[in-house]
N, C-alpha and C positions, 0 to 999 in steps of 0.2 A: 270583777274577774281578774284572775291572775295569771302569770306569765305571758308567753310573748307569743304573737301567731306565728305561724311558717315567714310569711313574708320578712316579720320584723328579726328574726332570726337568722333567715338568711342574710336581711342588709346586715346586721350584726356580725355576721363571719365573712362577709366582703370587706367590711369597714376594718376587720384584723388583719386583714390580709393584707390591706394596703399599705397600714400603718409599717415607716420603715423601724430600723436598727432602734436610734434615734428616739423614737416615738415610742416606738413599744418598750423602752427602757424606763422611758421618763412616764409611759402610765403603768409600768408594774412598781417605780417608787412610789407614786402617788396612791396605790391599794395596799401596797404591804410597806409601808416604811421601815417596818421593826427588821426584816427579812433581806431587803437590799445595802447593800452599804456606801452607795454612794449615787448621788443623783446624776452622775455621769459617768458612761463606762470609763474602765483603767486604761491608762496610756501605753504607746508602743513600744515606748522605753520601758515601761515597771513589767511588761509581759514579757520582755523579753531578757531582763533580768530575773524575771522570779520560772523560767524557766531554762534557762542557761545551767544549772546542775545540776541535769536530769540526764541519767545515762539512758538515752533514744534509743541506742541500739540493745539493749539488753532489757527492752520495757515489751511487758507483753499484755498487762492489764491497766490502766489509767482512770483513776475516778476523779471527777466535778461534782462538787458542790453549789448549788443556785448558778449554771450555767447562763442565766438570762437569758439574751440576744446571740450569746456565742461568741463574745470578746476576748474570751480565752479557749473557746472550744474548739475555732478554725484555727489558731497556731496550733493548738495539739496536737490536731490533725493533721496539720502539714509537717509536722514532724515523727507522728507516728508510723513503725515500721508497719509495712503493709500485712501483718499477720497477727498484731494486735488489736485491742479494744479500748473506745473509751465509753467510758457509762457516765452517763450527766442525771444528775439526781436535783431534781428541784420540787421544791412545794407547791410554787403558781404555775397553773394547768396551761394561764395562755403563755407564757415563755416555751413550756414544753411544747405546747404546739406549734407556735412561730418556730422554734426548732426545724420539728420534722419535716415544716413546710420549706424552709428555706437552704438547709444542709442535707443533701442526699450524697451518703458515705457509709458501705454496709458496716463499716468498723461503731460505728454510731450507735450507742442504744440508751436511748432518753426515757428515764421514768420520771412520771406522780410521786413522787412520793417524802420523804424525812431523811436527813441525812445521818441523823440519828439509828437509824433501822437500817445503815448500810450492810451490815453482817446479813441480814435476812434478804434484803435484794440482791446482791450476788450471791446466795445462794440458791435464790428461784431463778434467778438467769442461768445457773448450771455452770456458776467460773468459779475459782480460787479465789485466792488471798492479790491486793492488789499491788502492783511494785510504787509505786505514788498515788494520793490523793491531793489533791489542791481544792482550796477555799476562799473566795472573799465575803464569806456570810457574815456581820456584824455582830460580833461574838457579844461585843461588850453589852449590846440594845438586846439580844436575845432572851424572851422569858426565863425565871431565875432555874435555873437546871437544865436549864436545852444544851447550853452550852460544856457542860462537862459531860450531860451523856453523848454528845457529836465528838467529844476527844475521845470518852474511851473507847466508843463504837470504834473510832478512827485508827486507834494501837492495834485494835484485836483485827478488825478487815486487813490491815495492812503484812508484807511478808520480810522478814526477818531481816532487815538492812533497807526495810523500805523507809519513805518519807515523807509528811505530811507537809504542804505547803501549803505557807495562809500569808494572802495580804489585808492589812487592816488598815486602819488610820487612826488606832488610839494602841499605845504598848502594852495596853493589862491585858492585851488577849495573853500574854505569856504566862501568868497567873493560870490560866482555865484551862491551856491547855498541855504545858511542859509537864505537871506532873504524872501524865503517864507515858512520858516519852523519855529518852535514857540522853538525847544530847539534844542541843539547840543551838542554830547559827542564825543568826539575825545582820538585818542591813537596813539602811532608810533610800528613799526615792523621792528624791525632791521634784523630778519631772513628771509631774501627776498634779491631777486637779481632784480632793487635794493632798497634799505631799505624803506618801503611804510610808509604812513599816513591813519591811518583809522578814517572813520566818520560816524555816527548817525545820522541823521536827521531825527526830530520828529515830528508828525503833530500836537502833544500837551505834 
């Protein structure tokens, strides 16, 4: 026989639930390594540098890529004007769930899904073009195509002076994804485990 009874299912969504930040970080590396980039969330220093050039007040849509545990979802949110949105787009089901379980914010709206298909889920969500997207998805480990169609997905979602933000830890992400962006500013962060590369990408 296969799959699990009631009971063993249920301990199975007790036992996610328990699991803290921490935990659930460190066993969504251990299922998708190709998908996470780093076996420890980003530091409070590189969050809050690779968010410092984001004009707050004039942002009305915000998309996340592989939002995890929410190491970059909760400063978004505490910076997000109260009339805005952000939309967290991730691949693995149990992040999204630890989401919705632990972040109640109506601004919030967590999908299943590719960040690739980002055009097509804000359009079933009923919004525009985004004024920033942000990324620490491991461009370089990504199956061979994933990651150029996550950039141009990313030009076209995005609105006209918007800007892609990606921290990585290796620099060829600038290969995969500048070519269909019009400018690029870059910086490094050595307070991070371990020491990331941050990048801008501008639709103009």
């Amino acid at each position: 026989m296969t799959g699990f009874s009631a009971e063993q299912t249920a301990d199975r969504k007790r036992a996610r639930k328990a699991l803290g930040p921490m935990a659930m970080f460190f066993r969504g590396f251990l299922k998708h390594p190709v998908m996470v980039g780093s076996i420890i969330p980003s530091s409070k220093t590189l969050i809050n540098r690779m968010l410092e050039p984001v004009d707050w007040a004039n942002t009305k849509l915000f998309v996340e890529y592989g939002p995890g545990v929410g190491t970059f979802t909760r400063p978004i949110l505490e910076r997000l004007a109260p009339d805005a949105t952000l939309v967290a787009i991730d691949t693995n089901p149990d992040f999204c769930d630890y989401l919705k379980r632990s972040i109640s914010d109506s601004r919030l709206q967590i999908v299943n899904g590719s960040a690739a298909d980002v055009v097509e889920i804000l359009t079933e969500l009923g919004l525009g073009k985004a004024d920033y997207t942000i990324s620490g998805l491991p461009f370089s480990t990504l199956p061979a195509g994933v990651g150029p169609a996550i950039a141009k997905a990313t030009a076209a979602a995005l609105k006209p002076g918007g800007s892609f933000l990606v921290y990585q830890f290796r620099p060829s992400v600038r290969n995969i994804i500048a070519p269909f962006f019009q400018r690029v500013d870059h910086a490094f962060e050595p307070i991070n485990v371990p020491p990331a590369q941050l990048w801008w990408f501008h639709t103009n």
